[in-house]
N, C-alpha and C positions, 0 to 999 in steps of 0.2 A: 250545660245540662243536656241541649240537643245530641252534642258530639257525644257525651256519655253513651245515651241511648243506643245513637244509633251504631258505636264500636260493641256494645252488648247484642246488640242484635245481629252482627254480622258474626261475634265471636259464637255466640248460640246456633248459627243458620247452620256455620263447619261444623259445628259439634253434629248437627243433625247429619251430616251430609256426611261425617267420618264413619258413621253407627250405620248409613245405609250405604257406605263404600261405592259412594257413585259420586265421588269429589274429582271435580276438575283442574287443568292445570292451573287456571289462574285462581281458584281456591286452596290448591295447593303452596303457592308462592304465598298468597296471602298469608295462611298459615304460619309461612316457615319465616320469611323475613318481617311481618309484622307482630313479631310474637315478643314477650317481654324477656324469652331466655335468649334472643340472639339481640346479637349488641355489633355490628360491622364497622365498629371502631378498635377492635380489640380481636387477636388470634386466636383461633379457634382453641389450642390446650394453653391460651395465657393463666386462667386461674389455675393448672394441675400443675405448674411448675413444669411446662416439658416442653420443649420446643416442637414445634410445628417442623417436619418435611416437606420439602417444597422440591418437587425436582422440575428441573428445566433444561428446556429441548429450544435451541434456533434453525429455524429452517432457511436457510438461506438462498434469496431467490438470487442474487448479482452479487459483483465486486465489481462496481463501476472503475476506481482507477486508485491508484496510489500514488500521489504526491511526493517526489524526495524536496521541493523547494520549501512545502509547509508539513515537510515530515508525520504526514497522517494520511487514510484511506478509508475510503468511501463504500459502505455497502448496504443493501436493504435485505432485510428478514423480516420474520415473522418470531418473535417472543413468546414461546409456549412452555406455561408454568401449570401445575400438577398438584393438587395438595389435596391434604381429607379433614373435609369441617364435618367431626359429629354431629353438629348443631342444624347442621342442611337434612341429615337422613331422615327419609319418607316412604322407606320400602314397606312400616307398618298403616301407613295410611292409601295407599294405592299400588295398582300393579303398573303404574305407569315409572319405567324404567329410566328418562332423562328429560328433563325440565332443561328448555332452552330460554334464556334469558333476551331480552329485548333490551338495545342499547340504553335507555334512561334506568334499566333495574341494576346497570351492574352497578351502581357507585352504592346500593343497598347492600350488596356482599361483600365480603371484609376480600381482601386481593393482595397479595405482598406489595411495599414497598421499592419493590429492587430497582438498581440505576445501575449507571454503566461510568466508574469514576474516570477511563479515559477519553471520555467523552469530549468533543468539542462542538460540536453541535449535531440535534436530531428534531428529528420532527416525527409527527402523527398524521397517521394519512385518513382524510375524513371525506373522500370523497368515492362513494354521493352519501354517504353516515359514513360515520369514524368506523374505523375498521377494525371492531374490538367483536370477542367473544367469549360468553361463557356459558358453558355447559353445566349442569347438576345432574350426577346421576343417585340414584337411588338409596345407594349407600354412605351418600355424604361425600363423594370423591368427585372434586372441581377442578373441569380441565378450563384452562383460562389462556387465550391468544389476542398477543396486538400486533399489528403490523407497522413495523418504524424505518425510517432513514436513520442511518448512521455516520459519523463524521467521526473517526477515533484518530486518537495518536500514535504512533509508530515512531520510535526513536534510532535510525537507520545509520548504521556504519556502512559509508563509501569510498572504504578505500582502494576498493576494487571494484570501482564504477566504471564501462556497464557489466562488468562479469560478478558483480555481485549475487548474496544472496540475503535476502530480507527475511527475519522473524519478525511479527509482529502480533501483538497482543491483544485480546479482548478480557475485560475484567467484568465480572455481576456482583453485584454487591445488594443486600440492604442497610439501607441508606438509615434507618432509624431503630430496627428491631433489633438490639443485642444478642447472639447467636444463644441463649439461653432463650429465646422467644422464636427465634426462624433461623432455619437451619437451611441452606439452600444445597443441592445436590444436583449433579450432572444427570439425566439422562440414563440408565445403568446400557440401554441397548442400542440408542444414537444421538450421544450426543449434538453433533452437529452434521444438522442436513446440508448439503448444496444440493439445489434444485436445478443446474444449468442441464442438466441431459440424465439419462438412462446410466449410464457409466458414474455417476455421480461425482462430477470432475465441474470446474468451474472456469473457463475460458476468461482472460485480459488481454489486453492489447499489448503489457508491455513485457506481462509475468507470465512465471504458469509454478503449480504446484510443484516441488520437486522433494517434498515429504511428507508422509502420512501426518495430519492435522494432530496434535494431542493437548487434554483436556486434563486440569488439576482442580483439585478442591484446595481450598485455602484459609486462611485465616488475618485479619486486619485488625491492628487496635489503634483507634485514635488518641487525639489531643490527651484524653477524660481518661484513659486506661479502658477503655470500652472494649471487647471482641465483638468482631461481626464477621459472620459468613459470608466468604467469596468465591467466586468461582473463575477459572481463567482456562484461556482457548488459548494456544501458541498455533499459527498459521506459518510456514515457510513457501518462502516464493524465491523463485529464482528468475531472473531479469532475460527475458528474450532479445539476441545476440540480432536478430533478422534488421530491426531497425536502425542499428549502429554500423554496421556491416554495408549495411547500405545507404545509409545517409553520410557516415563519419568516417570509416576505417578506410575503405574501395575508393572513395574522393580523396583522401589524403594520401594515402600509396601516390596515387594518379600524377596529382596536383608534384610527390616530391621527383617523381619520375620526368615528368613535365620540366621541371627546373634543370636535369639534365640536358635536354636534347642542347641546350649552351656550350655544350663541352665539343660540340661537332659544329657550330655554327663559328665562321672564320673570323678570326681576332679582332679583323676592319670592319666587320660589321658591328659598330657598336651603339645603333639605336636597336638594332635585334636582341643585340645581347641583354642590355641593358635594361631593356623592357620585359623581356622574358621573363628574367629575376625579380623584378619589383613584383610584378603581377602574381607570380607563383608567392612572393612574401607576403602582399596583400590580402591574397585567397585565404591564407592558412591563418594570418590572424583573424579574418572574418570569420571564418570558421570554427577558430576556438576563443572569439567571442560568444557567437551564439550556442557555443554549448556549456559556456560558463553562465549566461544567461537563464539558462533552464536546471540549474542546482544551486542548491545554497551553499551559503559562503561558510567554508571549515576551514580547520586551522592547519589540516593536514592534507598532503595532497594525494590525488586520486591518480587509479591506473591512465585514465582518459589525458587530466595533465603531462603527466611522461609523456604518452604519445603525441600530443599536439604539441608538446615542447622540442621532443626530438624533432618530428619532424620537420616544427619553423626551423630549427638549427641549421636542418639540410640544406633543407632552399637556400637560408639565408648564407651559409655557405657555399652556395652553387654561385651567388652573386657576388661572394666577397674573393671568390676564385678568379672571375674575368676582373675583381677589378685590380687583383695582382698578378693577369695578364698585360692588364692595358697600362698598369706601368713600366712593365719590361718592353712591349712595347716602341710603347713614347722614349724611352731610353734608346733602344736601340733607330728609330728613326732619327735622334738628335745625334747620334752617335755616326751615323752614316754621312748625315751633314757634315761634321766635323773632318769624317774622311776621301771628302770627295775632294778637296784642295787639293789632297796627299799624294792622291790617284793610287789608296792603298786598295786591295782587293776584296772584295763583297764576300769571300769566302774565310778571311782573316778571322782570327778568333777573338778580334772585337765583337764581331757579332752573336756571340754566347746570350745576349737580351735574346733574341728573337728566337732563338734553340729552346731557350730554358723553357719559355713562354707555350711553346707548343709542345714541350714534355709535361708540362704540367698540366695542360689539358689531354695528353694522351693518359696517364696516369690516373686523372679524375675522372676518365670512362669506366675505370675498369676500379680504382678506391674506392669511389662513391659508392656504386650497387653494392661489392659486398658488405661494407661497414654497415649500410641501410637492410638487409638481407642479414644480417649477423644480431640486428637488434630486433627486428621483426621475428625472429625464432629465439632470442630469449624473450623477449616481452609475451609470446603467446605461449611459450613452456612455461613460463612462473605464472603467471596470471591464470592460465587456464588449468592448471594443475595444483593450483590453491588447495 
């Protein structure tokens, strides 16, 4: 009986205070969210059979990183959705033009549903208060922002890994209102903001833009035959060549060049030789260990594979070369044994081991570089001309 009262008496105080047009903001909120026509479980033109307009703007402050090993990337915005609830207008009760909400009154306004279905995880940023907004202005048009982390997936063809290029997808959806009740729509004048600079361009460590960003409207029906409004961003990144170049491509050149200097090192030298070669094999498979380490496992193989494959080939044929020196040879030093009984002469064309042996490293000064030289300029004519 008390609470009767005393809601009669606050509803009579606004009546008094509409008639002398000196209502405040927080008698105006009163008004409008404790009132028995608004209901903030339910979309503003749910009863007229029309779906609600919702348009939505991401501002986006970063693209922390992109993932090819958990094929998904990282980035933080701000969620800014648009809509007009008749049910909020207050231009006939005051001239005051936008009623700011305080974070405990939004969960009193009705706010779309919308989710992000490639989502893999996100969060809500609440510090020092959750970082949500909403505006009411006058007319019943409610500008509404939150700001979130994002963890989306990205499903990445690397077959031309690192000269790849990545599309990757953001989707908005509501998650419960059948597109007969919420109708979600882009943005008509920017879509999507990046915030990283003046130029409105967005800096990574590994990528960079290399096409204008584009935005669709769409459409989803689930399990139930249900339609819901979606909305999707296609992002294209193209992979920056700086970090491979200098960690992977200029070390491996080196390391198969390396393998060479064998071919001028003298045939008797064969703890030089010998070492040389394992070491140059050793380096290149450490090497394309740890870069197989840092991509996931496909069934198909990448530019990167070719190259670390070719080039362990090299090495390893730089060693399999002395070691069909040092059989010729051990050949021909047994072969001289044999003819020293004879007192046949050193220049006899028995000694063709020790000829061959030293043509075949003269030849593999001058085979080696171009075949390596010959695959170095197809490999970067096809790959880079993709």
């Amino acid at each position: 009986m008390r609470t009767a009262c005393t809601n009669l008496w606050v509803f009579l105080t606004l009546i008094q205070a509409i008639k002398a047009q000196n209502l405040q903001r927080r008698d105006i909120l009163n008004l409008l969210l404790n009132s028995s026509t608004y209901d903030p479980r339910i979309p503003p033109d749910y009863e007229k059979d029309v779906a609600t307009d919702v348009n939505v703007q991401l501002f986006v402050t970063s693209i922390d990183s992109i993932n090819a090993v958990a094929m998904d990337y990282t980035l933080h915005l701000f969620l800014r959705q648009t809509w007009t609830d008749s049910r909020l207008n207050f231009s006939h009760l005051t001239n005051i033009s936008v009623l700011e909400l305080d974070q405990k009154r939004i969960s009193d306004v009705w706010v779309p549903d919308t989710y992000f279905p490639n989502e893999k995880t996100a969060s809500f940023h609440t510090v020092t208060v959750p970082n949500k907004l909403l505006h009411i202005q006058k007319d019943g048009y409610v500008i509404y922002s939150v700001r979130l982390s994002l963890t989306l997936s990205c499903i990445m063809e690397l077959q031309y890994f690192p000269m790849d290029d990545q599309t990757c997808s953001l989707f908005i959806e509501s998650y419960g209102y059948s597109i007969e009740n919420v109708n979600l729509l882009w943005d008509y004048k920017q879509p999507v903001i990046f915030g990283a600079d003046d130029n409105n361009e967005q800096t990574m460590p590994q990528f960079y833009f290399y096409k204008e960003l584009e935005t669709f409207g769409c459409t989803t029906t689930n399990a139930f035959n249900t339609e819901f409004s979606c909305l999707q961003a296609k992002l294209y990144f193209r992979r920056n060549l700086g970090f491979y170049l200098s960690q992977v491509f200029i070390p491996g050149i080196l390391i198969v060049i390396l393998s060479w200097i064998s071919f001028w090192i003298h045939v008797d030298a064969v703890p030089a030789r010998v070492s040389l070669g394992v070491i140059c094999v050793l380096t290149m498979t450490t090497q394309s260990s740890g870069i197989r380490s840092s991509l996931p496992v496909v069934s198909y193989i990448k530019a990167i594979d070719i190259w670390m494959a070719v080039g362990l080939l090299f090495v390893f044929a730089a060693l399999l070369e002395y070691a069909y020196i040092n059989v010729q040879t051990r050949k021909h030093r047994k072969q001289s044994k044999e003819q020293e009984p004879e007192g046949k002469n050193e220049n006899d064309d028995k000694t063709d081991f020790m000829v061959r042996a030293l043509r075949v490293d003269r030849l593999s000064r001058v085979i080696f570089p171009i075949c390596y030289t010959a695959f170095n300029l197809i490999f970067w004519i096809v790959y880079l001309s993709k």
